[in-house]
LUMGULO-703005 format. One record per atom (N, C-alpha, C, O): residue number from 1; residue in three letters; chain; atom name; x, y, z. Coordinates in steps of 0.001 Angstrom, whole numbers, plus 500000, padded with zeros to 6 digits. Each point is the difference from the previous one (the first is absolute). Layout:
<kefis>
KEFI  num  residuo  cadena  atomo      c1      c2      c3
KEFI  NUM      ALA       A     CA       X       Y       Z
...
</kefis>
This chain:
<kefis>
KEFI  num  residuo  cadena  atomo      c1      c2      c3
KEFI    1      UNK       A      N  687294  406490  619037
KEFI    1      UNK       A     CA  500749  499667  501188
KEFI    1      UNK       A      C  499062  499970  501199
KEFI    1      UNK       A      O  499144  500879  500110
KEFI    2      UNK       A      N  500965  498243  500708
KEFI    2      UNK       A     CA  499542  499361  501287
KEFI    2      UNK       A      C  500009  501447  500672
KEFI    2      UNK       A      O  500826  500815  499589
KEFI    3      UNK       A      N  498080  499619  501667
KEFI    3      UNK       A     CA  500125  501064  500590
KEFI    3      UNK       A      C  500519  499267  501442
KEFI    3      UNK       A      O  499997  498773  499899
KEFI    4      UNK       A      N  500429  501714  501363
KEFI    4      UNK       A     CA  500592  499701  501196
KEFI    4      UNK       A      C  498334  499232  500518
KEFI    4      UNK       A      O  500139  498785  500140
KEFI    5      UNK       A      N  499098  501469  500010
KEFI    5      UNK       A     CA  498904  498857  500580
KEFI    5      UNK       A      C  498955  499719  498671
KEFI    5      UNK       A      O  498800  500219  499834
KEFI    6      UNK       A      N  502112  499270  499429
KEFI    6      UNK       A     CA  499330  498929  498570
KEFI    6      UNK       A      C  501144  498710  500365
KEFI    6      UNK       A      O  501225  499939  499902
KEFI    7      UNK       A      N  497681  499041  500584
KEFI    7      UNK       A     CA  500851  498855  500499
KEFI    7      UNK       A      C  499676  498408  498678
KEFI    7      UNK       A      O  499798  498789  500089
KEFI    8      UNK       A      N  500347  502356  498715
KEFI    8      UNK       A     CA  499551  498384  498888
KEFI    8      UNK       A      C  501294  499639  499779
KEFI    8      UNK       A      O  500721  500998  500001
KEFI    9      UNK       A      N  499853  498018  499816
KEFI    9      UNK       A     CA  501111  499322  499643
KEFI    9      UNK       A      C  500419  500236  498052
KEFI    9      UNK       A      O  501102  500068  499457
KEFI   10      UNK       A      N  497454  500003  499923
KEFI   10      UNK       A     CA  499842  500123  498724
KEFI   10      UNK       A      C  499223  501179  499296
KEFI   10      UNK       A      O  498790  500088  500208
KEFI   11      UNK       A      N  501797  500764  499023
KEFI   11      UNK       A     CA  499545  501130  499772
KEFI   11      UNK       A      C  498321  499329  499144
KEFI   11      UNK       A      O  499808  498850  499605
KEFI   12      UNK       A      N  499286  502249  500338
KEFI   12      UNK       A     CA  498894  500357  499937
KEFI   12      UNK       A      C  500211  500295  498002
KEFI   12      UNK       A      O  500825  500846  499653
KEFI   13      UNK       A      N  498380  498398  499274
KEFI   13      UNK       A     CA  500020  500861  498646
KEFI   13      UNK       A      C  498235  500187  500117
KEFI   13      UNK       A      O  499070  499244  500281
KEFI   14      UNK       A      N  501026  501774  499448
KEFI   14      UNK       A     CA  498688  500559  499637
KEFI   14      UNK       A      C  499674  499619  498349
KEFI   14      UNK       A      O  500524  500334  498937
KEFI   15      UNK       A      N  497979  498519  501555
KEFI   15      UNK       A     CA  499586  499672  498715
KEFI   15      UNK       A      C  498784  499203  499778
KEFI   15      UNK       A      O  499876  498840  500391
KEFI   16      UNK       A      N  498996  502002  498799
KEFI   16      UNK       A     CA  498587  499032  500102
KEFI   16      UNK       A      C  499968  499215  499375
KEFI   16      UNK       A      O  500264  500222  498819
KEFI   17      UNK       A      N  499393  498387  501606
KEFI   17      UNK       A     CA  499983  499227  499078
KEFI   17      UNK       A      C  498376  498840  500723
KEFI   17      UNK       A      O  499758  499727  501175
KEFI   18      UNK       A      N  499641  499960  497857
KEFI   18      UNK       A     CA  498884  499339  500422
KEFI   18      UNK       A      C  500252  498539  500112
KEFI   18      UNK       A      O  500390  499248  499107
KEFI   19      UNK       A      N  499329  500468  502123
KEFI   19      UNK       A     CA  499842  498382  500884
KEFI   19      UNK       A      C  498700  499876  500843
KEFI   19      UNK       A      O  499214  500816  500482
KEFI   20      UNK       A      N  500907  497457  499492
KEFI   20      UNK       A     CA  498648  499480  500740
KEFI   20      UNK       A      C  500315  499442  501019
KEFI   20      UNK       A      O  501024  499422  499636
KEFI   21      UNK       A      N  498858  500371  501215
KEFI   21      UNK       A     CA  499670  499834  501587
KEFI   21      UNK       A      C  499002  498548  500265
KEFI   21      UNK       A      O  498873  500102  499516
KEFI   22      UNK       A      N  501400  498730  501117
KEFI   22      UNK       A     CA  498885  499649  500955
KEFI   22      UNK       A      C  501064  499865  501303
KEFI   22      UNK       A      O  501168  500201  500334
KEFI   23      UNK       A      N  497394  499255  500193
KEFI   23      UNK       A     CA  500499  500532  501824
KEFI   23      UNK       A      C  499539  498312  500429
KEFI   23      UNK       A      O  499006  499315  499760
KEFI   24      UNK       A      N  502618  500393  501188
KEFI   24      UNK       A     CA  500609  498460  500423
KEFI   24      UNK       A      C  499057  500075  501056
KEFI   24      UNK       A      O  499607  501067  500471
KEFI   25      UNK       A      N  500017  497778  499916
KEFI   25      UNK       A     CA  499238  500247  501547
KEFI   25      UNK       A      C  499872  501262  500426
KEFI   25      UNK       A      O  501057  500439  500452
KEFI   26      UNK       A      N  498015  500332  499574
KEFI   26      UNK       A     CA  499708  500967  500418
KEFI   26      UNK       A      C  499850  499990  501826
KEFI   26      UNK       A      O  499711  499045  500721
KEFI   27      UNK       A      N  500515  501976  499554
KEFI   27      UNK       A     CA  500038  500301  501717
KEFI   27      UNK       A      C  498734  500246  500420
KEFI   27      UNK       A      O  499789  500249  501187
KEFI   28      UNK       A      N  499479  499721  498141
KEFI   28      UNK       A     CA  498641  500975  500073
KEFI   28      UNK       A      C  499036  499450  499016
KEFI   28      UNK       A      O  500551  499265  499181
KEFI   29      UNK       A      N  498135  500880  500656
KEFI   29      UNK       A     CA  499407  499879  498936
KEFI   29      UNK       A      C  500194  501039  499087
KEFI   29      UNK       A      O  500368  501105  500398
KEFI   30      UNK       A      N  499445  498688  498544
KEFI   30      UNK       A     CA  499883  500426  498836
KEFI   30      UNK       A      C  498756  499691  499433
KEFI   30      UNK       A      O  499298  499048  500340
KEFI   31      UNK       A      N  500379  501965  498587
KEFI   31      UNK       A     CA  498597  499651  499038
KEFI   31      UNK       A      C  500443  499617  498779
KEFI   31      UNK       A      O  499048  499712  499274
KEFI   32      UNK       A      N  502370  500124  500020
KEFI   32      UNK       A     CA  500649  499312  498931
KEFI   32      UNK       A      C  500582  499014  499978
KEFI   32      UNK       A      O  500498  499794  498893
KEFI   33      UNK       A      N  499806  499005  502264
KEFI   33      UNK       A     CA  501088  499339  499955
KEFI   33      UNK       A      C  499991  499250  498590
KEFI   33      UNK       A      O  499143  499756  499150
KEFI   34      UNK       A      N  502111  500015  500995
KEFI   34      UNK       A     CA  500293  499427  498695
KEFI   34      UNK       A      C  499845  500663  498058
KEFI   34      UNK       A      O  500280  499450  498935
KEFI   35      UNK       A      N  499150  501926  501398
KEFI   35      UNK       A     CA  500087  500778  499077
KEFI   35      UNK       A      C  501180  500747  499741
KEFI   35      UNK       A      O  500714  500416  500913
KEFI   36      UNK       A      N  499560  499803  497682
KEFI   36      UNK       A     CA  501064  500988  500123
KEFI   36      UNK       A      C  499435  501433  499763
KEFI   36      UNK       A      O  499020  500359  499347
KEFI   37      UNK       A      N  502059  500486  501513
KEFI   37      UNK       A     CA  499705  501265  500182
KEFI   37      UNK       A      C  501044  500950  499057
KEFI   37      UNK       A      O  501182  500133  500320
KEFI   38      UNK       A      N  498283  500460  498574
KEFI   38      UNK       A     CA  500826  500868  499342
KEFI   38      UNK       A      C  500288  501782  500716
KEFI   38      UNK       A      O  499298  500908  500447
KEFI   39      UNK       A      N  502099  498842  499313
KEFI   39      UNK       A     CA  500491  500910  500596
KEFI   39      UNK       A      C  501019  500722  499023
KEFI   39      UNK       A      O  500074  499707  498807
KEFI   40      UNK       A      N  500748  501318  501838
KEFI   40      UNK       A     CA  501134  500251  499374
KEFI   40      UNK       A      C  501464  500740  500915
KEFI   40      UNK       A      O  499958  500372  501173
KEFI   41      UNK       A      N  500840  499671  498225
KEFI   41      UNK       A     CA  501241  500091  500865
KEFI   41      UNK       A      C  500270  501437  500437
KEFI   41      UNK       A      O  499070  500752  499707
KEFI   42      UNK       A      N  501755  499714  500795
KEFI   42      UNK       A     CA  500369  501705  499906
KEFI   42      UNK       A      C  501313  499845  500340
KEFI   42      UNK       A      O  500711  500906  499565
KEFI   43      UNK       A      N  499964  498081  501195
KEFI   43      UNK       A     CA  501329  499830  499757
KEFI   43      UNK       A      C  500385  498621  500114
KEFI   43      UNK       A      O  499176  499376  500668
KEFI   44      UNK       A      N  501996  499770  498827
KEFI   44      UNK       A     CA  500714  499096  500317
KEFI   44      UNK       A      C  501604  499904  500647
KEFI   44      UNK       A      O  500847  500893  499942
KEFI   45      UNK       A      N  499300  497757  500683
KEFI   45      UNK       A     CA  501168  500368  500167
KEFI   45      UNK       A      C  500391  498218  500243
KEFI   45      UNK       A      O  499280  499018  499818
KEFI   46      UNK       A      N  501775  501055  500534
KEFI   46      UNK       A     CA  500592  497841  499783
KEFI   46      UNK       A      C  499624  499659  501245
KEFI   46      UNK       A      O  500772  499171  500480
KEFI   47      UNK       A      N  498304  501157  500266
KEFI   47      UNK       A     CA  499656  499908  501573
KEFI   47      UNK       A      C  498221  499803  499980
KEFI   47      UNK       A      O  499368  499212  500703
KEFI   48      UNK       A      N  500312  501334  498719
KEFI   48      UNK       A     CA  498537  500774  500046
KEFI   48      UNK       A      C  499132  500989  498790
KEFI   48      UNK       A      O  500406  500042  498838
KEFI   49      UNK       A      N  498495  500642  501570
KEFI   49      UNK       A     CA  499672  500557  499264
KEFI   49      UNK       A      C  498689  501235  500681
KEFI   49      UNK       A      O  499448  499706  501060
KEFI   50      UNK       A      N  500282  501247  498416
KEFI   50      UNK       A     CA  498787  500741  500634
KEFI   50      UNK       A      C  498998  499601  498997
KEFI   50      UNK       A      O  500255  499992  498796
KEFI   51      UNK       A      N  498490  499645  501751
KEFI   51      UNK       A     CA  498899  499816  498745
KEFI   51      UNK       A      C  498508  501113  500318
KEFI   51      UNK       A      O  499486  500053  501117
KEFI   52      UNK       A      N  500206  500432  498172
KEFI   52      UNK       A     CA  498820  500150  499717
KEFI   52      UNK       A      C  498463  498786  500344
KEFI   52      UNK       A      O  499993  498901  499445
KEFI   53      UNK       A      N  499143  501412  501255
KEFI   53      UNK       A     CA  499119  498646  499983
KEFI   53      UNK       A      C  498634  500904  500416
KEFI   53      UNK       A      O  499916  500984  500735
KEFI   54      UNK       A      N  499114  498338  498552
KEFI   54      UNK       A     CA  498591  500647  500664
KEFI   54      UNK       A      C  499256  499366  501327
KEFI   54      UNK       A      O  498918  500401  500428
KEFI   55      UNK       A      N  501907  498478  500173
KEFI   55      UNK       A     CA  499581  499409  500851
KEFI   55      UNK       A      C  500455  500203  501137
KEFI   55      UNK       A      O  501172  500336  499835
KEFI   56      UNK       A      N  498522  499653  501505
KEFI   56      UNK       A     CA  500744  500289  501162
KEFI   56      UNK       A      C  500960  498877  500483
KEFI   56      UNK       A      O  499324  499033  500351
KEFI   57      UNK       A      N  501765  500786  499767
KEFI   57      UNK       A     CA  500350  498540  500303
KEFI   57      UNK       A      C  500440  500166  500921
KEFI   57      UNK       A      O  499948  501144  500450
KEFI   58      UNK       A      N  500740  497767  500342
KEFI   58      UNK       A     CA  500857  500119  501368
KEFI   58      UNK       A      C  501262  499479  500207
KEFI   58      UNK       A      O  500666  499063  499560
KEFI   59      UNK       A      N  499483  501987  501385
KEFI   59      UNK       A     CA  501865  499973  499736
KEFI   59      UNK       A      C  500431  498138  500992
KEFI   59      UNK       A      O  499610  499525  501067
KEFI   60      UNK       A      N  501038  500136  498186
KEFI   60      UNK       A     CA  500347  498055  499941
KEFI   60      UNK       A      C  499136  499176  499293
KEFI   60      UNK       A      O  500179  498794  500172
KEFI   61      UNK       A      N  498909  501551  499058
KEFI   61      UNK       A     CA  499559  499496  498852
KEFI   61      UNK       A      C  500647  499377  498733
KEFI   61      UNK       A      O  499868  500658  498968
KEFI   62      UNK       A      N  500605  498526  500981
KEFI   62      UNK       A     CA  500577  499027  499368
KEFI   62      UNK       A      C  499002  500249  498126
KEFI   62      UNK       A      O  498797  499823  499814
KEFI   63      UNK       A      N  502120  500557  499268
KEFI   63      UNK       A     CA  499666  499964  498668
KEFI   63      UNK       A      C  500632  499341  498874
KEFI   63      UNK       A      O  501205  499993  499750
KEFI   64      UNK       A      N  497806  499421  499557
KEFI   64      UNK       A     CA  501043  499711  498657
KEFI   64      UNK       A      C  500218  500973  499086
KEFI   64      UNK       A      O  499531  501090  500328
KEFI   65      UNK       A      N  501152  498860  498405
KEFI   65      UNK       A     CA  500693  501572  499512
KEFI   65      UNK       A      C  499676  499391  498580
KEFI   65      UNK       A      O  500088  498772  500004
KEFI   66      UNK       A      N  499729  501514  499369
KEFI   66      UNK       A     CA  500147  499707  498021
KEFI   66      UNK       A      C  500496  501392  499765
KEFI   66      UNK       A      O  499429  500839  500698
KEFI   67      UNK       A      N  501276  499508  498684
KEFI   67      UNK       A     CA  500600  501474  499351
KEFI   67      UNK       A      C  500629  499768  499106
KEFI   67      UNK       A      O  500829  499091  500030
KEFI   68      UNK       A      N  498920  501814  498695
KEFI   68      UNK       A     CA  500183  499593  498450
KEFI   68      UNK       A      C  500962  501370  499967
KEFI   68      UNK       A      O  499447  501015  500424
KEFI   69      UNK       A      N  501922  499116  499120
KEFI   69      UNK       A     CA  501077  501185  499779
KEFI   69      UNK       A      C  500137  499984  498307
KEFI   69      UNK       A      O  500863  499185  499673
KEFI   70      UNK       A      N  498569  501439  499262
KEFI   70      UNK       A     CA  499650  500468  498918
KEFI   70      UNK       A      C  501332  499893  499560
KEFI   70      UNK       A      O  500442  499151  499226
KEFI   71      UNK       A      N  500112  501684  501271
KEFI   71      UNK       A     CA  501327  500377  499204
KEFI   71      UNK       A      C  501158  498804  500394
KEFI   71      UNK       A      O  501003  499743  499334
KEFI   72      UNK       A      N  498641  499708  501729
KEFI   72      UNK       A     CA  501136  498645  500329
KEFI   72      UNK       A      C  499558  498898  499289
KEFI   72      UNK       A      O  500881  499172  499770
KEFI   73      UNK       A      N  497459  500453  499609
KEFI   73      UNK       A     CA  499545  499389  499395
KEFI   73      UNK       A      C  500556  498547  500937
KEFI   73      UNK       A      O  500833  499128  499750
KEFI   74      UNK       A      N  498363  501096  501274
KEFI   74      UNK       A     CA  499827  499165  500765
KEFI   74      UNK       A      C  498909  499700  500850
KEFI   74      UNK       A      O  499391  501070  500035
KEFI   75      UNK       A      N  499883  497975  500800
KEFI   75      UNK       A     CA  499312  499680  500994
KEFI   75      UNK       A      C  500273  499764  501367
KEFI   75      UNK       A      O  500086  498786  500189
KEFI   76      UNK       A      N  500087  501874  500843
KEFI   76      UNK       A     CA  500075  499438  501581
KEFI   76      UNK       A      C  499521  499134  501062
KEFI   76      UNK       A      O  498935  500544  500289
KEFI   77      UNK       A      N  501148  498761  500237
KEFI   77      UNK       A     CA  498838  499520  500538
KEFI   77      UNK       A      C  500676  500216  501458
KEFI   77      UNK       A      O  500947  499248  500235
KEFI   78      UNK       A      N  498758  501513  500596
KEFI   78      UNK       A     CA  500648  500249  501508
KEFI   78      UNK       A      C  498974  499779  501072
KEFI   78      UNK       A      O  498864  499864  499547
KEFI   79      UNK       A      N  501250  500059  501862
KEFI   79      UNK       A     CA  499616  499925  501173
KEFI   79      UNK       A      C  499966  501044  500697
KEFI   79      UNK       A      O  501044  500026  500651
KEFI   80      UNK       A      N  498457  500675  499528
KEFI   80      UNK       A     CA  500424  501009  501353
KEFI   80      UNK       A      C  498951  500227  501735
KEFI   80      UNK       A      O  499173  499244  500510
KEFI   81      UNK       A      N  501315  501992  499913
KEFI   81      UNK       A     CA  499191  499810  500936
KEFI   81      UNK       A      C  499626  501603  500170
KEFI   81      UNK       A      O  500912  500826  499965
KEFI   82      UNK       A      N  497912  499524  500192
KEFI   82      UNK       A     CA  499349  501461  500499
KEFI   82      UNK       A      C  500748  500058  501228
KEFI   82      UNK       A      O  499803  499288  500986
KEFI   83      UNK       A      N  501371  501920  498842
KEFI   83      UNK       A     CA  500527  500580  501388
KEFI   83      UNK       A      C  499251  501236  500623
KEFI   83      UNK       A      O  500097  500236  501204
KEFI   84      UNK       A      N  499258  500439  498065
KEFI   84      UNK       A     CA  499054  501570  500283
KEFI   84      UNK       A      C  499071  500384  498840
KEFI   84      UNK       A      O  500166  499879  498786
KEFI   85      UNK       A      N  498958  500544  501821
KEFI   85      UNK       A     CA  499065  500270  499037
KEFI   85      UNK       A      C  499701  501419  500457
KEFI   85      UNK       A      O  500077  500337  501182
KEFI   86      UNK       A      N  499495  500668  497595
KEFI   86      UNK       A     CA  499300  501260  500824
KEFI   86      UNK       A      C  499010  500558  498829
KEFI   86      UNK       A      O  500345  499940  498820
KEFI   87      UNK       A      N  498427  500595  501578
KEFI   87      UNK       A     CA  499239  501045  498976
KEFI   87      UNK       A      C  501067  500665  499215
KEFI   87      UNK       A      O  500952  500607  500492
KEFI   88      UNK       A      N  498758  499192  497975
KEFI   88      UNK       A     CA  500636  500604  498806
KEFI   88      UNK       A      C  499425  501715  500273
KEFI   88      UNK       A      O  500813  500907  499830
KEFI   89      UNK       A      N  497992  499360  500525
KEFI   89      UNK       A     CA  499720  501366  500335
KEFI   89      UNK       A      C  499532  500276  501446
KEFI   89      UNK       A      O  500013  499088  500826
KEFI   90      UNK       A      N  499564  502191  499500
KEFI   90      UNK       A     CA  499196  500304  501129
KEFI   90      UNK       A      C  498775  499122  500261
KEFI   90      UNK       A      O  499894  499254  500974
KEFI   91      UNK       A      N  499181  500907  498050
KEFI   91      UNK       A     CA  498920  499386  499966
KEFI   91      UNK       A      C  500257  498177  499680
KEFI   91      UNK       A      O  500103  499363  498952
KEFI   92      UNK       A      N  499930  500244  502491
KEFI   92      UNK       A     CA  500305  498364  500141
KEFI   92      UNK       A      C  499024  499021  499342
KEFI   92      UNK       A      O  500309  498980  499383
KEFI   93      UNK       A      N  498246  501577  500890
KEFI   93      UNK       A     CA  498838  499336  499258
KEFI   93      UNK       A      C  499980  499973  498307
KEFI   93      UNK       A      O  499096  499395  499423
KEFI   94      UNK       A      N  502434  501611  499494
KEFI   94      UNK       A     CA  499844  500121  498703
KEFI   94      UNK       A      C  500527  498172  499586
KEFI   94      UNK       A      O  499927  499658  498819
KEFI   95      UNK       A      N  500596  499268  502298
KEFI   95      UNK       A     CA  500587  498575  499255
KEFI   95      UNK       A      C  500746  499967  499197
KEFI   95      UNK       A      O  500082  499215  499056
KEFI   96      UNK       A      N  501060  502310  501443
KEFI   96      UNK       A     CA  501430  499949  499128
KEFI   96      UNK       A      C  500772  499726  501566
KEFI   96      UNK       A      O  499903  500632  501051
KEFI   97      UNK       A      N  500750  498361  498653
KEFI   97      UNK       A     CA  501181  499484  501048
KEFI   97      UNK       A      C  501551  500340  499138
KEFI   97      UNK       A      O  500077  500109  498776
KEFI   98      UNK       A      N  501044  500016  502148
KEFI   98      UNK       A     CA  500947  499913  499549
KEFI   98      UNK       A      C  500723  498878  500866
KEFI   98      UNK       A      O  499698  500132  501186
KEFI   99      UNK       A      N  501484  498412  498492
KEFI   99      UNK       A     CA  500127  499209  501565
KEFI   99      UNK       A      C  501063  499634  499510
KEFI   99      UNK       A      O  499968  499966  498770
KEFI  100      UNK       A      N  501018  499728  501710
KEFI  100      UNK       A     CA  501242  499431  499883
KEFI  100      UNK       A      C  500170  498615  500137
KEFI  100      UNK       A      O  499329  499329  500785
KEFI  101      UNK       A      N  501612  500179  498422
KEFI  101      UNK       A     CA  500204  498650  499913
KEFI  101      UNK       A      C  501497  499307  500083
KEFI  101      UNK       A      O  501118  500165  499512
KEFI  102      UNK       A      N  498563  499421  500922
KEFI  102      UNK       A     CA  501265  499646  500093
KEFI  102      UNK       A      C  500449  498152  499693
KEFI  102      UNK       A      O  499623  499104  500755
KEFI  103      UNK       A      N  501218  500668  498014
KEFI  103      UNK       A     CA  500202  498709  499585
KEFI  103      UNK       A      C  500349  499381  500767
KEFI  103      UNK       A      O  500655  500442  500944
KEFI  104      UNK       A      N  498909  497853  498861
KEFI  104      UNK       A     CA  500258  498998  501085
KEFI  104      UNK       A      C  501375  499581  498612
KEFI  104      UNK       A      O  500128  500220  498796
KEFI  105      UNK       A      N  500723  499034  502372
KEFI  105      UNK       A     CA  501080  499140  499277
KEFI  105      UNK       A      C  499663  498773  499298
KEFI  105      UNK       A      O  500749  499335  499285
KEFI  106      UNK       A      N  497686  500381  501086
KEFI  106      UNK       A     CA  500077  498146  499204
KEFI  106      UNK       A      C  499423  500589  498596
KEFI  106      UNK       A      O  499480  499181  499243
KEFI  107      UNK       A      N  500577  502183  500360
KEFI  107      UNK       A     CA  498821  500468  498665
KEFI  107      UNK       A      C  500822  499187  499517
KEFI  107      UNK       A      O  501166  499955  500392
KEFI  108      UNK       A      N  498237  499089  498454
KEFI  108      UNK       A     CA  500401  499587  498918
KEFI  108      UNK       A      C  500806  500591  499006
KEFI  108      UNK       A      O  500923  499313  499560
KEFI  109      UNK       A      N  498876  502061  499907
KEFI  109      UNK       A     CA  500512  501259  499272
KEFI  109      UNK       A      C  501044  500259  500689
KEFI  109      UNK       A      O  500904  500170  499182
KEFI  110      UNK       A      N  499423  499936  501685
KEFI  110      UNK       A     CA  500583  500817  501108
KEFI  110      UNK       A      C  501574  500809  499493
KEFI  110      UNK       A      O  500437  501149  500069
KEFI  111      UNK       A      N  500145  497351  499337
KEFI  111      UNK       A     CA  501538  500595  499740
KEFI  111      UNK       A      C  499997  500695  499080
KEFI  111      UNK       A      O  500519  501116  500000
KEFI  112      UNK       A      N  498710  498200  498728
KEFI  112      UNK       A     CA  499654  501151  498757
KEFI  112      UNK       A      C  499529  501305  500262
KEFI  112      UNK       A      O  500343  500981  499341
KEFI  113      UNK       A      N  498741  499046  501779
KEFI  113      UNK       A     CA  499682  501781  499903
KEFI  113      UNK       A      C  501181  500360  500622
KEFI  113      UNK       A      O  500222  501192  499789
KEFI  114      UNK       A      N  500443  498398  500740
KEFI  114      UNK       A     CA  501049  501060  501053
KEFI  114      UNK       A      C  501031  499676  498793
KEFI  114      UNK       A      O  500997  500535  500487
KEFI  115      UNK       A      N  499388  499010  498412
KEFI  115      UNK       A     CA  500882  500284  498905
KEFI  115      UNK       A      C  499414  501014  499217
KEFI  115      UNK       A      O  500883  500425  499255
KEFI  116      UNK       A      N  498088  500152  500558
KEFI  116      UNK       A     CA  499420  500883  499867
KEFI  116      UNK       A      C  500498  501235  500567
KEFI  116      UNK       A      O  499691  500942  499270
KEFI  117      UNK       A      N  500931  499397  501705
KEFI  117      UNK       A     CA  500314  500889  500754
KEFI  117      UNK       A      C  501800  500221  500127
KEFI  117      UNK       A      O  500583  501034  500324
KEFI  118      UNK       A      N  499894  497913  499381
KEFI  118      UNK       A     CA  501306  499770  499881
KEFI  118      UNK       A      C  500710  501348  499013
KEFI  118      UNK       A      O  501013  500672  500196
KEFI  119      UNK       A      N  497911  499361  498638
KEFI  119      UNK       A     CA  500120  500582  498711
KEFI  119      UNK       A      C  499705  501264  500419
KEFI  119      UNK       A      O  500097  500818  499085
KEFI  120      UNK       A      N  499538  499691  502092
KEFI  120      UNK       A     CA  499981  501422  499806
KEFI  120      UNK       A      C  500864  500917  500805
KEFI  120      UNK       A      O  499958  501215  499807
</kefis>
């Protein structure tokens, strides 16, 4: 259950699952464009997602999404956008990020993952 200043519309499932990342026009340079960046999840939800990433990115950074769900025995292919990013630890220089994402509406996947969520 939602706490009084938890303002997600869609509850949060806690769940790792490994996806790749490239980054849409970047805001900034980058030293990968056009690479994908393996990452992994720590939660989902029919809105968004928190990811894991070793790279620093920036929040309105435009990404593409590939994410493979094992047990749905399926493939995703989504859009989103870096809303926050912060050091996974104290030590900012270790290139563990944690950043939020949040799905765009034109993802291709889009309706299928959020039927995904219907079910729970």
């Amino acid at each position: 259950m939602n706490s009084g200043s938890e303002k997600r519309r869609h509850p949060r499932i806690p769940r790792e699952e490994i996806l790749s990342i490239k980054l849409i026009a970047p805001p900034t340079e980058f030293a990968y464009p056009g690479e994908p960046l393996y990452c992994s999840t720590e939660d989902v939800s029919a809105e968004g997602m928190r990811i894991h990433v070793n790279h620093e990115l920036e929040p309105g950074q435009a990404v593409d999404i590939w994410i493979v769900l094992l047990d749905q025995r399926g493939t995703f292919h989504l859009t989103g956008e870096v809303t926050w990013i912060q050091a996974a630890s104290q030590d900012s220089s270790a290139g563990n990020w944690v950043a939020g994402v949040a799905l765009l509406d034109d993802s291709e996947h889009l309706h299928e993952w959020r039927e995904l969520f219907l079910e729970t």
